[in-house]
TORNU-742393 format. One line per field, with one value per residue (C-alpha): z, y, x; residue in one letter. Coordinates in steps of 0.05 Angstrom, whole numbers. Example, Ala and Ser with C-alpha at 12.3 -4.5 7.8 and 13.67 -1.06 7.14 Angstrom:
! residues 2
up (156/143) .
north (-90/-21) .
east (246/273) .
residu (A/S) .
This chain:
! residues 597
up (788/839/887/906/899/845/840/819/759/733/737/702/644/631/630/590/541/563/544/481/439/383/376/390/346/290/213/192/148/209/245/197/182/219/243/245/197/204/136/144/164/104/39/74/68/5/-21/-1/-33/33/16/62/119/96/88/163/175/140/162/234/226/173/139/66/37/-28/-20/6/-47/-100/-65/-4/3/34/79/98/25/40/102/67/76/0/-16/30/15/-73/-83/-110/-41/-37/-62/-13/-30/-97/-49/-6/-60/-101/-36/-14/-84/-91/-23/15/22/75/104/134/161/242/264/336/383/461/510/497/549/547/520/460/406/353/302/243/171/142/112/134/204/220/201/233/294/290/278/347/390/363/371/451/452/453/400/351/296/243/207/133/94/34/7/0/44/37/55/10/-2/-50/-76/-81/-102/-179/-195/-253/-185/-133/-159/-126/-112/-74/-31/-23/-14/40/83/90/144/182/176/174/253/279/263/251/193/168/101/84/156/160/222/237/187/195/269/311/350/409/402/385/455/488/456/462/514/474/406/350/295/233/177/134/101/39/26/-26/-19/-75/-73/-81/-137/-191/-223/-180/-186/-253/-291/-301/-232/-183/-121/-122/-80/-126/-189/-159/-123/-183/-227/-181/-180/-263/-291/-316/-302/-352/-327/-342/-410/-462/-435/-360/-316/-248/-193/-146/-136/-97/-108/-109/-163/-205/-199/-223/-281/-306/-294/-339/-395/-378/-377/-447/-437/-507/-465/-389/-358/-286/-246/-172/-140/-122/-183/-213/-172/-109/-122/-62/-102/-106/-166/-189/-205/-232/-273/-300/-314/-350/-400/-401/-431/-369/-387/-329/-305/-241/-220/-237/-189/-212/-219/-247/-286/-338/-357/-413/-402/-336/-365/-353/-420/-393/-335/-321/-284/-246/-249/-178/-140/-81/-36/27/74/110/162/123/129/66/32/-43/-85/-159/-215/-265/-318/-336/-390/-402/-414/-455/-418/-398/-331/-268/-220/-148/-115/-57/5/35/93/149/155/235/246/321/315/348/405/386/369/302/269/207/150/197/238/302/360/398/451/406/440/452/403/464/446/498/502/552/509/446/410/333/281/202/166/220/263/214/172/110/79/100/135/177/182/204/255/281/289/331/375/384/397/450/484/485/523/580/585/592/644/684/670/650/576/582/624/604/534/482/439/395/382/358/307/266/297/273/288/329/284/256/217/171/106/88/77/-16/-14/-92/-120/-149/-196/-167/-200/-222/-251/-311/-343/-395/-455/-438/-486/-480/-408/-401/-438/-393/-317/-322/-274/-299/-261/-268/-204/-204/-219/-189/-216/-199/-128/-106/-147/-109/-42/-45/-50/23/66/132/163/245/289/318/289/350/358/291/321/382/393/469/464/421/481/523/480/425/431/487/509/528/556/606/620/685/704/708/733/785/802/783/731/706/734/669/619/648/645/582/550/519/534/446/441/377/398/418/350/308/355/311/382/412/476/519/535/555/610/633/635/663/717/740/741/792/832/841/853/906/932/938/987/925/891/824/831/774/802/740/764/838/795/770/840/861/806/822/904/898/847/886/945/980/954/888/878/879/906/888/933/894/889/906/866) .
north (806/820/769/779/756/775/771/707/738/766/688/660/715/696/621/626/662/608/551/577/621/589/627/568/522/486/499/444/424/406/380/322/304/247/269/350/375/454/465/533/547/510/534/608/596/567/626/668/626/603/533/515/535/506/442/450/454/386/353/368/322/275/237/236/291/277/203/235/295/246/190/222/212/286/283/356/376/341/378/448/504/517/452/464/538/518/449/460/453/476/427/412/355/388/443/401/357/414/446/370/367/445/432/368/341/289/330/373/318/317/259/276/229/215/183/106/76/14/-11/-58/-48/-99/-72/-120/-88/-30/2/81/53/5/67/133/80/70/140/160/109/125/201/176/128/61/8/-2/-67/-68/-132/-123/-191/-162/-143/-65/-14/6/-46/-53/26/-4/-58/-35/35/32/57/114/146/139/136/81/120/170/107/93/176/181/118/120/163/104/79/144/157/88/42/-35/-53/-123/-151/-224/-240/-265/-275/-351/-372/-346/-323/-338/-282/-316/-313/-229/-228/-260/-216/-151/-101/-87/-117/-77/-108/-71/-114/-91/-138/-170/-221/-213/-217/-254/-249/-322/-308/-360/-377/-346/-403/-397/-383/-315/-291/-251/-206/-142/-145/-209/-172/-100/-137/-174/-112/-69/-134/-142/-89/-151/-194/-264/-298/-242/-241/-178/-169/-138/-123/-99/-101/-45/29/56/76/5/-12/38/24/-39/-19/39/-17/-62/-16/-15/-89/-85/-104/-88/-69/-41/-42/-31/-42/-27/-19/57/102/144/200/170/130/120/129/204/249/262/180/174/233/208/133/166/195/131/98/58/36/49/7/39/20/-50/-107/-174/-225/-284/-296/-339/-393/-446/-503/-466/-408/-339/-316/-259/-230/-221/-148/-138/-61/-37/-13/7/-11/0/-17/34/25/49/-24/-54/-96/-85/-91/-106/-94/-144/-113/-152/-140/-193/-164/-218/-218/-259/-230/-208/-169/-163/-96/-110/-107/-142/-183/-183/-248/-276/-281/-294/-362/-355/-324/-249/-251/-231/-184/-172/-177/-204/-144/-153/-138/-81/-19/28/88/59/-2/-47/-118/-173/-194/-143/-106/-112/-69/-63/-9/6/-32/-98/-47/-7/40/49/100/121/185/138/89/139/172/99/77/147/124/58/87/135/81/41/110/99/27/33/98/42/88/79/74/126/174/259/236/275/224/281/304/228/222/259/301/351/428/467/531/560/643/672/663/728/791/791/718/694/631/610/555/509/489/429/396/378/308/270/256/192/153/153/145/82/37/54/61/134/180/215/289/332/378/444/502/558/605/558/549/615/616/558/575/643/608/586/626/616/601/624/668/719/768/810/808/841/899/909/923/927/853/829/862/797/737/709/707/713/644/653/722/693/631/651/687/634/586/624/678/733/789/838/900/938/885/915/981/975/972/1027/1010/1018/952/919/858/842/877/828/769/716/699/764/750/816/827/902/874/832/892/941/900/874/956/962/901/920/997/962/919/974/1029/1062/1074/1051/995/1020/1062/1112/1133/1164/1223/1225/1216/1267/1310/1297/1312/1380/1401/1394/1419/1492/1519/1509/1528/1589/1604/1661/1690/1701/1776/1792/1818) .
east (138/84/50/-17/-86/-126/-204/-228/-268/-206/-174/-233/-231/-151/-164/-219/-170/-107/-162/-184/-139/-114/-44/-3/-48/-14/-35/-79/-20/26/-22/-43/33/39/114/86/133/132/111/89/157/204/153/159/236/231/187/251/309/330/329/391/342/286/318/341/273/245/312/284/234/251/315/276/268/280/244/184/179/168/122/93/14/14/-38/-13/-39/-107/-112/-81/-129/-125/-148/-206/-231/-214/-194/-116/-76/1/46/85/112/138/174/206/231/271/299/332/356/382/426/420/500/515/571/518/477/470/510/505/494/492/535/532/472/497/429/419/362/349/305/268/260/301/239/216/188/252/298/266/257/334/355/316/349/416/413/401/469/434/472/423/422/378/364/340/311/327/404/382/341/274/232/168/176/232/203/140/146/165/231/199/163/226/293/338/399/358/332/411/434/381/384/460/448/436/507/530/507/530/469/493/455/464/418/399/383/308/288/256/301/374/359/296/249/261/331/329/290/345/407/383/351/294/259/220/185/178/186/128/72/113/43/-8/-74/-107/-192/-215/-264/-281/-212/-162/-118/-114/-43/-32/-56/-14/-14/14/60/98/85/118/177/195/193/236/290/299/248/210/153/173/105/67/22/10/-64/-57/-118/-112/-161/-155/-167/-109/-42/-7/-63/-34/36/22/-24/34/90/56/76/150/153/117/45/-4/-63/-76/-136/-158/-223/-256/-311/-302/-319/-276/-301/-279/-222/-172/-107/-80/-102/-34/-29/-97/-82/-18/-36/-99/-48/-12/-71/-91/-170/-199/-262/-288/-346/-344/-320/-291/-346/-305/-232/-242/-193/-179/-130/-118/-95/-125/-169/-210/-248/-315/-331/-402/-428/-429/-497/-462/-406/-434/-494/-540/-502/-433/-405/-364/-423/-420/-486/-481/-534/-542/-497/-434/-379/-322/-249/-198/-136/-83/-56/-95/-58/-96/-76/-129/-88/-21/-13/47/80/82/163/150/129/67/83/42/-23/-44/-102/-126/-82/-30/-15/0/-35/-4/-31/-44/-5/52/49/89/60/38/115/142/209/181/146/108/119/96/56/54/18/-17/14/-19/28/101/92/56/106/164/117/99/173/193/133/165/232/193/166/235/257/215/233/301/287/242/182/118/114/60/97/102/76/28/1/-32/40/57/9/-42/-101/-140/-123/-163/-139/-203/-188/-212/-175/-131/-163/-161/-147/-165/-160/-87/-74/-37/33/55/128/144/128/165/114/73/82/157/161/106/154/220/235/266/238/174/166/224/204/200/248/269/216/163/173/177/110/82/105/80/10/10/-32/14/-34/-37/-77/-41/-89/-82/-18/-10/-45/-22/56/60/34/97/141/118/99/67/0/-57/-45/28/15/-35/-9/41/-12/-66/-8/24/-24/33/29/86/51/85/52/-22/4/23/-43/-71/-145/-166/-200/-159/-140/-210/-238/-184/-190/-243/-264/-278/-228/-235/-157/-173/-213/-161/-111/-151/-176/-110/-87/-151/-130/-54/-77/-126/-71/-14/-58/-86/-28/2/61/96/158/152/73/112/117/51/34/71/45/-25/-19/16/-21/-84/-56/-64/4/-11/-94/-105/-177/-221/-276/-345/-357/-428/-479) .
residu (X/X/X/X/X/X/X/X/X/X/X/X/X/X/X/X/X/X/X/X/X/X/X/X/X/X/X/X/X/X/X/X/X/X/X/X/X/X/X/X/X/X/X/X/X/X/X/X/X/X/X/X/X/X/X/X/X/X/X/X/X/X/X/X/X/X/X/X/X/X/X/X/X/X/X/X/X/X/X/X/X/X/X/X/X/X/X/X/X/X/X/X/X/X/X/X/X/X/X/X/X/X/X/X/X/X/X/X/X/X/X/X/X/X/X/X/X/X/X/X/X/X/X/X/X/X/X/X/X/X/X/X/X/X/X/X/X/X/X/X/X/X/X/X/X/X/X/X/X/X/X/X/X/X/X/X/X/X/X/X/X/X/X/X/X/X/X/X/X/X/X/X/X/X/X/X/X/X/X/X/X/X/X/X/X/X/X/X/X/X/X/X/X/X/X/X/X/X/X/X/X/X/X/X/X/X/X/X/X/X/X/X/X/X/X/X/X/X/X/X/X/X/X/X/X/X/X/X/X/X/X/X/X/X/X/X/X/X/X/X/X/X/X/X/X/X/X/X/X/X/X/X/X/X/X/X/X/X/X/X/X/X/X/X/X/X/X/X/X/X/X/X/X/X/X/X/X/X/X/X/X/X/X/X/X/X/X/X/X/X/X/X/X/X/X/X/X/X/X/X/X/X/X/X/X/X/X/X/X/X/X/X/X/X/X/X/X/X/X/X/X/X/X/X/X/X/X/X/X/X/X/X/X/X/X/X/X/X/X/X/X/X/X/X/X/X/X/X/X/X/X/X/X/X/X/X/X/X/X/X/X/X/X/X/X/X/X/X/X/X/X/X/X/X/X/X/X/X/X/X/X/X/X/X/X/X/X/X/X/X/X/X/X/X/X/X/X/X/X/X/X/X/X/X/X/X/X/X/X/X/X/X/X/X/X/X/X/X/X/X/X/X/X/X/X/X/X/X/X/X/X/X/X/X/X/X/X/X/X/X/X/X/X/X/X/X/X/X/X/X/X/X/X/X/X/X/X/X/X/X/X/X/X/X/X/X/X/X/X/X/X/X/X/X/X/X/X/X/X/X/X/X/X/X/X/X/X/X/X/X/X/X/X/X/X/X/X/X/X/X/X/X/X/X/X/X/X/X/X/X/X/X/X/X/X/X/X/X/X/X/X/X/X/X/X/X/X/X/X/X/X/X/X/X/X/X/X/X/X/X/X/X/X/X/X/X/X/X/X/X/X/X/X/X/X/X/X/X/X/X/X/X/X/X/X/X/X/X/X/X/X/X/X/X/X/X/X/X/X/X/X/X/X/X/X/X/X/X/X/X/X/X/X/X/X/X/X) .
């Protein structure tokens, strides 16, 4: 390396480049994960057969692999450039269930952890938040107890997932990593009833809360308090206890849109419900839950009534008989807040169940002593989610988790901000909150030169009429053949475009950015990485934003040539040098005189 100052223009030019070039940026798919899987990475292995690596790769980031191939909300496929550019994304939640189930053995999971700190954690729910939140704080050498209301783990991902969707012994495989790396995990112990929150405070160096909102929320229309109407999250837990529902009738309408709405409508099959009918606001176009359940309780025979809200549930000797379902205008005011018009249409439905999937609410197990938002969550600083009670902190669904991606990535942040605590930093010390949650990528290419549309793949079903009257898991997965298929359909997506044409580049990073970095930084350059550039313009020419890396080459060659007395600092050019001043010397030109005419 060479100290020495360069001209300012030619600083400008590389940080423009450092600033902008998107050759570190993540895929979109990364990016939106919540805990930034590298997806690009583990379907690329997959597409090869190396499923023991690609596994590594997921097992990086996340302890369920298996859980989250089957009920994942896979906001990476949402964000997936082929869902974008034609509508059938990668199915990455397909691929990274088959490669958990091909190799995934316990005696190769990391059970490393550090040196014991000494430090005390008390974490509240065993669900995906209260775990990945443990896991973290282990793998450091704190001593970390997790208390678990319930007498299994999962939190309301078990209880409220049906069992046809996520098997429980993969619930049971998955989360005995927990145990497995040192984790004290003791169940039937609700807190402010067996032991009280002030109590945790006092025991332990540090308190998080992430025990999940186990309320229903029941709309109080006309005749809500009829018999024969339930909330969700009653009618789920109940079915994932006995596979049964005794108080529930033969006649089952659910209100709701999303995904919990059709657990509940398919589980009122299994439990052996005549007819199943659903209604929201949101049309059938726009419903929240994902295709893949719409699709499926569709072919279970679901009658769907999108579009219409609940107006009334009738009732005779206080007993649910029907419902009474308003067509929707729209949901919405000018302004885009939730104000639902109706029109004057109405149709009445005979039934005698009503099952509100509207929305849960987190039970206060503080008693009083943190202040409450809507639907009970808790009111936290939302980068660091440390509460008004200094050492205790909010994760999941009590700080507002909606899916359990979310959840996990919500419960490292907790355990991140525990880290600074117990280092007597601040809890927003050397942190990237984009890296701690989702964000949007700044990658913007061109899609592959002969990219086509692909069908996307999917696994095989059992017939629907058989499955909707048992709890036996529905989707087979993929095979063999098919994900090699499937993963081959991801675009792997990066922009390195330059770097693919330019191999003197490769010799010193990875992209622009990293090339110019130490330069911008520290004002040095490798004097052989300019003189290494053949001046032919390709990496500009490829580059989808035209960065002018010749210029940057050239004109450091100029400035080191003007900063070493006219002479090239490369130790290889002496020769040249050499070359050049003997063979423009007197002893070897030979000089002619002009013969006159």
């Amino acid at each position: 390396m060479q100290n020495l100052i360069f001209n300012q223009k030619l600083y400008d030019t590389a940080q423009h480049v450092v600033d902008g070039c998107m050759g570190d940026a993540a895929p979109a798919c990364e990016a939106a994960c919540p805990m930034h899987t590298n997806v690009k990475q583990y379907v690329k292995q997959a597409a090869q057969g190396e499923y023991q690596a690609a596994l590594d790769t997921i097992r990086n980031k996340l302890f369920l692999p298996q859980t989250l191939g089957r009920i994942c909300a896979h906001p990476c496929e949402a964000a997936c450039r082929r869902n974008s550019e034609f509508g059938q994304p990668i199915s990455v939640a397909g691929v990274k269930r088959f490669v958990a189930e091909q190799v995934d053995k316990k005696e190769n999971w990391d059970l490393t952890v550090g040196q014991p700190t000494g430090k005390r954690v008390v974490i509240v729910g065993a669900g995906p938040a209260g775990a990945q939140a443990a896991i973290e704080l282990r793998r450091q050498g704190h001593a970390v107890t997790l208390l678990e209301k319930l007498n299994v783990y999962g939190g309301m991902m078990r209880v409220g997932i049906p069992e046809y969707r996520l098997p429980r012994d993969v619930i049971d495989f998955e989360f005995s990593y927990l145990e497995m790396l040192g984790v004290e995990v003791r169940f039937g112990v609700e807190v402010g009833k067996d032991i009280r929150f002030a109590e945790l405070r006092e025991q332990y160096d540090a308190v998080i809360l992430a025990h999940g909102a186990h309320i229903g929320s029941i709309i109080p229309l006309p005749g809500h308090q009829s018999q024969g109407v339930f909330s969700a999250v009653e009618y789920l837990k109940e079915i994932s206890e006995t596979h049964a529902f005794p108080k529930a009738g033969q006649r089952v309408m659910v209100i709701g849109g999303g995904d919990v709405a059709m657990d509940c409508a398919r589980s009122s099959w299994r439990i052996g419900a005549d007819e199943v009918h659903q209604c929201s606001l949101e049309s059938m176009e726009n419903l929240p839950a994902s295709q893949i359940e719409i699709e499926e309780s569709l072919e279970e025979d679901v009658s769907f009534n999108a579009g219409w809200g609940p107006k009334e549930i009738l009732s005779q000797d206080g007993k649910v008989t029907g419902i009474v379902l308003q067509k929707v205008a729209s949901i919405l005011d000018a302004e885009g807040n939730f104000a639902p018009t109706y029109t004057e249409e109405t149709r009445t439905i005979d039934v005698d169940t009503v099952i509100f999937a509207t929305g849960q609410v987190v039970a206060d197990i503080t008693d009083g002593e943190l202040e409450q938002g809507r639907g009970g969550r808790y009111i936290v600083d939302n980068e660091t989610l440390a509460t008004s009670a200094p050492g205790v902190y909010v994760a999941g669904d009590a700080s507002g988790a909606n899916i359990v991606i979310q959840a996990m990535a919500l419960g490292r942040k907790a355990a991140l901000s525990i880290e600074r605590q117990f280092a007597n930093k601040a809890l927003t010390d050397d942190r990237d909150f984009t890296q701690e949650y989702s964000y949007t990528s700044r990658l913007d290419v061109p899609l592959p030169e002969g990219s086509t549309d692909q069908p996307r793949l999917h696994g095989k079903l059992r017939d629907a009429q058989e499955r909707k009257r048992d709890f036996k898991q529905v989707d087979f997965g993929f095979t063999a053949e098919q994900i090699k298929q499937e993963s081959n359909r991801c675009f792997q997506c990066e922009c390195k475009l330059c770097m693919k044409e330019c191999i003197m580049m490769n010799d010193f990073g990875d992209c622009p950015k990293t090339l110019f970095s130490d330069f911008t930084e520290n004002k040095t350059m490798d004097p052989l990485l300019a003189y290494s550039c053949n001046a032919c313009d390709q990496c500009t020419i490829a580059c989808p934003k035209d960065y002018p890396m010749k210029e940057i080459f050239l004109g450091a060659r100029a400035d080191f040539v003007n900063a070493n007395g006219g002479k090239s600092p490369m130790p290889g050019h002496k020769a040249i040098y050499m070359h050049q001043k003997l063979g423009f010397s007197k002893l070897f030109t030979m000089a002619k005189k002009s013969v006159g005419r």
